[in-house]
C-alpha positions in Angstrom: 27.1 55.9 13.0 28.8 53.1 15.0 31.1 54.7 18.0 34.5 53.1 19.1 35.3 53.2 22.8 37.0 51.1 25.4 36.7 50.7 28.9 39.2 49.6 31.8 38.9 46.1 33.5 38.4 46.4 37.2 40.6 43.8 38.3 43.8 44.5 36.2 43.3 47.9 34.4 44.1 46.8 31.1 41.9 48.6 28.0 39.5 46.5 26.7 36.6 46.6 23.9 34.5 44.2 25.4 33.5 43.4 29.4 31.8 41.1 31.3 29.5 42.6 34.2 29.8 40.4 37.2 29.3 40.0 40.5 31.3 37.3 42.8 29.9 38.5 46.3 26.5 38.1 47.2 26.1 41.7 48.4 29.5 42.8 46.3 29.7 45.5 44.1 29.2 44.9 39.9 32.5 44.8 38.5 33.5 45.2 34.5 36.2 42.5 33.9 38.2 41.5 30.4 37.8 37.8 28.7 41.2 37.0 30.4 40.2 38.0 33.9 37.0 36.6 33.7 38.0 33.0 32.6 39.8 33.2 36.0 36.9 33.8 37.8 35.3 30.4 39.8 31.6 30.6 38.1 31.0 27.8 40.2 30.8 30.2 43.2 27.4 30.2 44.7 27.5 34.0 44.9 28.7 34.5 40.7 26.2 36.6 39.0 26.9 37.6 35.5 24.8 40.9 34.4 26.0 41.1 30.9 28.3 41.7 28.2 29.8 45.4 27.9 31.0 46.3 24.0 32.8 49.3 22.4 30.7 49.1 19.5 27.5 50.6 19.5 24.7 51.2 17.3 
């Protein structure tokens, strides 16, 4: 059975069905952001770590 859930981005509280983990301070704290506030993020920053992808669908 496949379950449906959703999850709210850290940065600008919108409902999402898929996060990405990430970190953007070296000592910061993991942070589940949506596809539009990631693609803002500088992953050119020494300090980006990226810890995975977060979906609504599960097995």
């Amino acid at each position: 059975m496949t379950r449906i859930r959703t999850k709210t981005c850290d940065r600008c509280q919108q409902l999402s069905d898929v996060l990405y983990r990430v970190r953007v301070e070296r000592d910061g704290a993991w942070q589940f952001v949506c596809d539009r506030c990631w693609q803002t993020i500088d992953r050119t920053n020494l300090d980006y770590s990226y810890g995975g992808t977060w979906k609504a669908r599960k097995r």
